[in-house]
N, C-alpha and C positions, 0 to 999 in steps of 0.2 A: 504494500500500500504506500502511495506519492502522497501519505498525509502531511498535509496542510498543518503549520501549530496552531493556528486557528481552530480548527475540526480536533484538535486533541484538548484544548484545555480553555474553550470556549469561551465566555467572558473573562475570564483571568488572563489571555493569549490577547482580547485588545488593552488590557493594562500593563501587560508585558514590555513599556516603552517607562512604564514609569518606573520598573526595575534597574532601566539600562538607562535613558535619559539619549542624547542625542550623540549616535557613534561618530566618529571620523570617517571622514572619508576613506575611501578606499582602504579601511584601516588593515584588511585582512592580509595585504600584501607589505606592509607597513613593520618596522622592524622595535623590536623590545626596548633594545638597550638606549637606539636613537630614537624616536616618537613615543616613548612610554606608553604603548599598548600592545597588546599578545598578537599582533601577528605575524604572519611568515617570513618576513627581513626577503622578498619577493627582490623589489627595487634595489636594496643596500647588494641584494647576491651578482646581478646584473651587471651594478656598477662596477663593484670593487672584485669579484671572483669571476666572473665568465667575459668581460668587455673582450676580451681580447682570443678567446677561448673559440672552435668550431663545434657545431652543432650537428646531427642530425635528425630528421624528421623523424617525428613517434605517432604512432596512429593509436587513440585514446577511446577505446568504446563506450558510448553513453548509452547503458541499458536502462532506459524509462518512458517515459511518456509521450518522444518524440521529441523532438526538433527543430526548431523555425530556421532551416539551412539558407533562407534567404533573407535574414538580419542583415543588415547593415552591420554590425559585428561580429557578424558569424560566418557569413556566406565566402570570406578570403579564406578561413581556414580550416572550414568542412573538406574530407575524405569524398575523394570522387573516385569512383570504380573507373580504372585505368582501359578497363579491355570493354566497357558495357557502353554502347551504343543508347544514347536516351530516347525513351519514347517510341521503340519499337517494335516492343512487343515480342522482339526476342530475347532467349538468354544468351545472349554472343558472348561469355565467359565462360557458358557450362555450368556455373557454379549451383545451378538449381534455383537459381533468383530470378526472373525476370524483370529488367531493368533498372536494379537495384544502386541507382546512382552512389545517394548518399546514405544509404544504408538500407533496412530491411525492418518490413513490419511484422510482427507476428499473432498480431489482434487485429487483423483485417479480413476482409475476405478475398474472392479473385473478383466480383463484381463491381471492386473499390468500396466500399459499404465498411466502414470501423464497428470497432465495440467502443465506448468509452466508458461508460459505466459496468460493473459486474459485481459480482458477489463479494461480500466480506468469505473467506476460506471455511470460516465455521459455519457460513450458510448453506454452502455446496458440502460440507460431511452431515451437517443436518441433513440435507435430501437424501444424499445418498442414503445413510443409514435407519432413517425413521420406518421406513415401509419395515424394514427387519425387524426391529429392537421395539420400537412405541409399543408400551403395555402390559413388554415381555418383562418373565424375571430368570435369575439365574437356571431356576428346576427348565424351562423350557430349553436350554441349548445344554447339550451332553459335551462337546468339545472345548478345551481351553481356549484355544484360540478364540471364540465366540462368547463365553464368557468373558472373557477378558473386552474384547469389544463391545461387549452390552456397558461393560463399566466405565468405557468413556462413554460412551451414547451418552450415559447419564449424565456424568460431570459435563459432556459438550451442552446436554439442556437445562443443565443452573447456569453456563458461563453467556452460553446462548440470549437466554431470557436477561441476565443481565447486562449483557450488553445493550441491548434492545430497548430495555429502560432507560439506560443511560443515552443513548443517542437520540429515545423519543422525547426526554427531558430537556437536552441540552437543544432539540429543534425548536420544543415550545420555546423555551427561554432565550434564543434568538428571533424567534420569529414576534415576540410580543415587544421587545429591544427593534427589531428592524422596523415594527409597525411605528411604533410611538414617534420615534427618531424620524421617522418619512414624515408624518402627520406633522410634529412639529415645527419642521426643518420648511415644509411647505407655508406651513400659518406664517411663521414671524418672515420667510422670505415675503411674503403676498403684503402684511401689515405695515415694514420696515423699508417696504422699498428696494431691497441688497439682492444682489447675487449671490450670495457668499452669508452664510450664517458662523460666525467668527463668536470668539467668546466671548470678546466684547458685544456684539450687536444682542447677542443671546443677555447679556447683563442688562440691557437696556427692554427686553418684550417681558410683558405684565400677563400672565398665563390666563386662563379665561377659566378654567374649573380645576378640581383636583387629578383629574389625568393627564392635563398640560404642566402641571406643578411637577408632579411627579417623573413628568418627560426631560424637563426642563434640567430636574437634579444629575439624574441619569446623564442627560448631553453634556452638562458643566462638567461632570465627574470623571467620565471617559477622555474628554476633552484634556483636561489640566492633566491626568494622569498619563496618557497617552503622547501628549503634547502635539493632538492634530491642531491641523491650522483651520476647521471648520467642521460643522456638521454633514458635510459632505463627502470629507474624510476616511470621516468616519463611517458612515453607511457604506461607504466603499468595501469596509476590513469586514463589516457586519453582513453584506450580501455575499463577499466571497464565501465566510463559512461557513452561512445559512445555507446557501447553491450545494455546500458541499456536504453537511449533514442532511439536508433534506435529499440528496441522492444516496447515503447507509440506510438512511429510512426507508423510503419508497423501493430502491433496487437494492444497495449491498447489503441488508437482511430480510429481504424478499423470498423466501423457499420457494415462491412460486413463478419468479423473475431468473432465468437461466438464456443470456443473449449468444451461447458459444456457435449456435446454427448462424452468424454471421460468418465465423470465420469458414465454416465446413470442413473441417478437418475431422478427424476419425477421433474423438478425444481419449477413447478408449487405450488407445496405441499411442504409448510414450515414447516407440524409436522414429515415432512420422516425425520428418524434416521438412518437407519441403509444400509449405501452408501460406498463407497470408498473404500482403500485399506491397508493392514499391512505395508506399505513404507513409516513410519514417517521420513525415512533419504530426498529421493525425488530424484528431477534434477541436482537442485541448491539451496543448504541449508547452503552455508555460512551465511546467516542472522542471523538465527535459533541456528546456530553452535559457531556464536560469542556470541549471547546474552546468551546462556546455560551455556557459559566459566565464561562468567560475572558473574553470580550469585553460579558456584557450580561447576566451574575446579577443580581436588582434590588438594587440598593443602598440602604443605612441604611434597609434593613427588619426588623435588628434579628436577623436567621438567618443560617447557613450565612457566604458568603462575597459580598465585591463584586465585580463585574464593573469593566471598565475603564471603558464609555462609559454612560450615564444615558439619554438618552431612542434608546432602539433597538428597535427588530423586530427575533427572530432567525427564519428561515424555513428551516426546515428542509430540505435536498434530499438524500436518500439516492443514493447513489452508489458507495457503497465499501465491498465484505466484506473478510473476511479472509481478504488474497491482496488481487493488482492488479485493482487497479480495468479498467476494459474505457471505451476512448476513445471508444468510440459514446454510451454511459452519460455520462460526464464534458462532453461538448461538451452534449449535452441537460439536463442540469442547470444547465451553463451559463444557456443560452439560455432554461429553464422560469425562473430565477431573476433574469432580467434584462426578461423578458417581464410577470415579475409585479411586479415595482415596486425588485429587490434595484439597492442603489446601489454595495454593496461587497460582494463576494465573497472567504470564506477557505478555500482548500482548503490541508488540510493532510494533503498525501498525496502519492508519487511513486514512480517504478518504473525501471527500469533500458533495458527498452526499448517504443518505439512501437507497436502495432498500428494505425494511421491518424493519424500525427499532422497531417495535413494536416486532417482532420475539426473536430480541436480546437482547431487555429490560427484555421481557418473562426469558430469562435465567439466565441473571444479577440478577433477583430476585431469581432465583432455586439457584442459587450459594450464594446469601446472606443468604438463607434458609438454605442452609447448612453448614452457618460456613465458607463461604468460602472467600478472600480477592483479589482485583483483582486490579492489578500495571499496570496501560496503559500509553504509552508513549504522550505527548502532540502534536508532530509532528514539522517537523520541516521547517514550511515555514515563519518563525520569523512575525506570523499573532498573531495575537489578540484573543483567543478564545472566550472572549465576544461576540464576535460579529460575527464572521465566526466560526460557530460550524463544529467541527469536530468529525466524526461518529467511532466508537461507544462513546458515551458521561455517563455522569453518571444522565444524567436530561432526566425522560422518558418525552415519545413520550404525554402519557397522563397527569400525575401532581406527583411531587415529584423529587428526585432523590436518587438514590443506597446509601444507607453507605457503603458498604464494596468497595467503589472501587474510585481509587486513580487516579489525573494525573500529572504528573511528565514532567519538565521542568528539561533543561540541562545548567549544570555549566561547564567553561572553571574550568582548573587550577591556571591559570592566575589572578594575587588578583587586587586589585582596581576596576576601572570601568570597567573593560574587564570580570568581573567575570560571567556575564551571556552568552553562546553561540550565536553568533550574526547568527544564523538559528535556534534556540527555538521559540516555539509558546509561547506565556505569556496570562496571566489575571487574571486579579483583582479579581474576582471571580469565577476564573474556574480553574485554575492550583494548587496545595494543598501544592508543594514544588518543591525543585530544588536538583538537583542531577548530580554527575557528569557525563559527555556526550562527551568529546573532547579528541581526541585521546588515546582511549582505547584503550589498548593492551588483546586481546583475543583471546579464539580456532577459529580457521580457519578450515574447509576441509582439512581429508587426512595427519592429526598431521600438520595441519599448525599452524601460529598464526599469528595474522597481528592487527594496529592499525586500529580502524573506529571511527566515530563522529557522535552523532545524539541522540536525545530524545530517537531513538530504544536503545542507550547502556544507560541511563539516569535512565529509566525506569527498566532493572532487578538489575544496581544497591543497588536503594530499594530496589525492590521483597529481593533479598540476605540481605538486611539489616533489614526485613519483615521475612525471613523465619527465620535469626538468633533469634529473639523473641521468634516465634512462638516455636523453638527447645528447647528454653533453661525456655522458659514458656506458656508447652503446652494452657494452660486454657486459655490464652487471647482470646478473639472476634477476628472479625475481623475489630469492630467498636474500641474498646480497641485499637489494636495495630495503626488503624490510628489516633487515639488520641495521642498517645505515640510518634510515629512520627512525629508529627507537633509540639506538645509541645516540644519535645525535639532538635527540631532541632536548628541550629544555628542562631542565629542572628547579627551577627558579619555587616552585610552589611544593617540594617536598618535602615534608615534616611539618607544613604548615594543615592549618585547620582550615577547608573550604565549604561554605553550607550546600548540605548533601540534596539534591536535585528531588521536586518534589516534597519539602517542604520550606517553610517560611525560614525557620532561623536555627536548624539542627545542623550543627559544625562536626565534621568526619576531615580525617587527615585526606592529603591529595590522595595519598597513595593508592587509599581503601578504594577508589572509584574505578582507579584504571591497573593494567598490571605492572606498567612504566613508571607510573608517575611525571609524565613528560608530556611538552607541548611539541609540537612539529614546527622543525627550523630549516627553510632550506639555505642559509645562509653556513649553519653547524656542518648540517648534511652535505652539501658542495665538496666542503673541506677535508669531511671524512672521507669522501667518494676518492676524492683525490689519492689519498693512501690508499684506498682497496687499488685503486687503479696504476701506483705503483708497485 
């Protein structure tokens, strides 16, 4: 799931500005020691370690939502299929793609038709298994294995039903916030004359009964805390996550809502490849479209914003609507993206449970087989991953786990104890480093650009600080470079108390959160490289 922090932590996510207060610019690329804030010393590595240094091209796959490959920020440094003829209708590479420019879709169908919206993962094991288990108890099934299955059935329908609650709560409680704030935002623009309902102008309209009073408080409150610049703002943050809770309501826990007869694939058969469609851009690929910026917007071209790493291909692999991604989809992206030349792979997406993760392990290994390195976001339900695993993971299904793949926790800018994002998943053994995640400024849809928050921007951070390595010294592993990255990252916050993600003021050492204790530097990292490289 491409969640939105909005859709995770609903009214608390638009006061999420009153946490952090107004970042810096481009702070994510911005360096520790010189601008006193956590990000990657991007610029300071540039100037003083690579100015004089050659590069080579790294081709970076962005497994998510799609793409907007004709950004004004994007479209110089998108991946184009060297041997595929566009628009032709044939596969003139072979590859099993037809016309797969700038990447490959695998939630589409052949008649151009997407999926955007789909099931939450617990909806699609609801379906499957209710016809079986609803009513049954242990005495009805003789086999362990089926037993055993009747016992999740059950816990899938308390986690089920509780889920269900929570999102049918948090829809009301947006959609009574979006009402009031439209009504109101409307009255005092029509009374006052303005374009623009500002705090000030709001200080000066005289409410006309107890439901404008009440609207009134609400707009002030969000406002000041927030630090939007109007109530227009702010219904901006408020219809995003409305749009996006009211599609887990209506479709992602829908048991009776299944869109996969879009794509026409066999869903049944986990080794089918060759499905879906040339529309790596999609429906809705802001997700996709920011985290691409993050790692390989072109830089000092004068527009918009920079990306981390300089000479990169981003290849676009659609894989993820809104709702959980489907693990037949995700291993096949994989594999289309490692097949076609990707050296590092960012998915910034996860889900609560498996439908085949044995499918997905299968590729995690094809891709370490091939050299290849993989930057997954932690997720950002400020949960424990010890202990509440979240899918795709790097510890297979059967014994061991992946080397070449990474999980990444999000760092505010913010120094002291506020330094870790208070919606980052943490642990002690499962998260490898921290990266920044809070209010990132990147490509949006349609030459936009807009700030977001979350493990999803955490995550290609590295990737871009992964692929700067990889560029500037081809030979590294892809076990090398996560050595390089944890060793080199910063330590500046170990031994120190940071308050633990998911509450208000409960202080836990850095360490307990991640297994390093370290932020990502590619300034450190450069330097180390350098040594591996002699």
């Amino acid at each position: 799931m491409k969640k939105l922090l909005i859709s995770a932590l609903v009214l608390s996510s638009l006061l999420f500005s009153a946490q952090t207060g107004k970042r810096p610019d481009n702070w994510f690329n911005l360096d520790p020691a010189n601008d006193k804030v956590n990000g990657v010393s991007t610029e300071r590595t540039y100037k003083e370690l690579l100015k004089d240094k050659k590069s080579t091209t790294v081709i970076v796959g962005v497994l998510d939502s799609g793409v907007d490959y004709d950004h004004e920020d994007l479209k110089a440094v998108m991946w184009t299929n060297p041997n595929e003829i566009p628009d032709n209708g044939i596969d003139d590479d072979n590859n099993g793609y037809i016309d797969d420019i700038h990447g490959w879709n695998f939630i589409g169908g052949k008649d151009g038709k997407n999926v955007e919206s789909d099931n939450l993962e617990i909806t699609r094991l609801m379906r499957k298994l209710k016809p079986k288990y609803e009513g049954k108890t242990a005495k009805d099934f003789k086999s362990k294995e089926d037993k055993n299955e009747l016992k999740f059935y059950v816990s899938l329908q308390e986690e089920y039903k509780k889920t269900k609650e929570e999102y049918e709560g948090s829809y009301n409680q947006l959609k009574f916030i979006k009402d009031a704030l439209s009504s109101l935002n409307a009255r005092v623009k029509e009374e006052l004359k303005v374009e623009k309902v500002t705090a000030e102008e709001l200080t000066k309209y005289s409410p006309k009964d107890k439901e404008e009073t009440r609207s009134k408080i609400i707009a002030a409150s969000i406002m000041k805390s927030a630090n939007a610049a109007d109530i227009d703002a702010v219904l901006e943050e408020v219809n995003g996550g409305f749009e996006q809770i009211k599609s887990y309501v209506e479709r992602g826990l829908n048991t009776d809502y299944d869109p996969r007869s879009i794509v026409g694939d066999d869903y049944a058969n986990s080794n089918e490849r060759f499905y879906g469609n040339a529309d790596c851009n999609g429906p809705n690929s802001f997700h996709g479209t920011h985290v691409a910026g993050i790692i390989a917007a072109a830089r000092n071209n004068g527009i918009g914003m920079d990306g981390v790493a300089a000479d990169v291909k981003i290849m676009a692999v659609r894989c993820v609507p809104d709702g959980d991604e489907r693990d037949k989809d995700v291993a096949n992206a994989i594999r289309y993206a490692v097949d076609n030349g990707a050296q590092i792979l960012n998915m910034s997406f996860g889900k609560k449970y498996s439908w085949d993760k044995n499918t997905v392990d299968d590729a995690v290994k094809y891709a370490e087989s091939k050299g290849v390195l993989i930057i997954h976001a932690a997720g950002n339900d400020a949960a424990d991953v010890d202990k509440t695993i979240f899918y795709p993971c790097k510890k297979f299904e059967t014994k061991g786990e992946a080397k070449n793949f990474m999980t990444i926790g999000a760092l505010s800018w913010q120094a002291d104890d506020k330094i870790v994002a208070p919606f980052s998943n943490y642990g002690k053994n499962s998260v490898d480093i921290f990266s920044p995640g809070v209010d990132i400024y990147s490509t949006a849809p349609k030459n936009g650009y807009k700030d977001a928050s979350g493990t999803s921007m955490a995550a290609p951070v590295t990737a871009g600080v992964a692929a700067v390595l990889k560029s500037y010294y081809p030979a590294l592993t892809p076990e090398q470079i996560k050595t390089i990255l944890i060793k080199s990252s910063i330590k500046t916050y170990k031994g120190k108390k940071v308050i633990k993600p998911g509450t208000q003021n409960e202080l836990v050492k850095f360490e307990k959160l991640g297994k390093n204790a370290g932020t990502v530097n590619l300034y450190e990292a450069v330097k180390l490289a350098e040594t591996f490289a002699k």
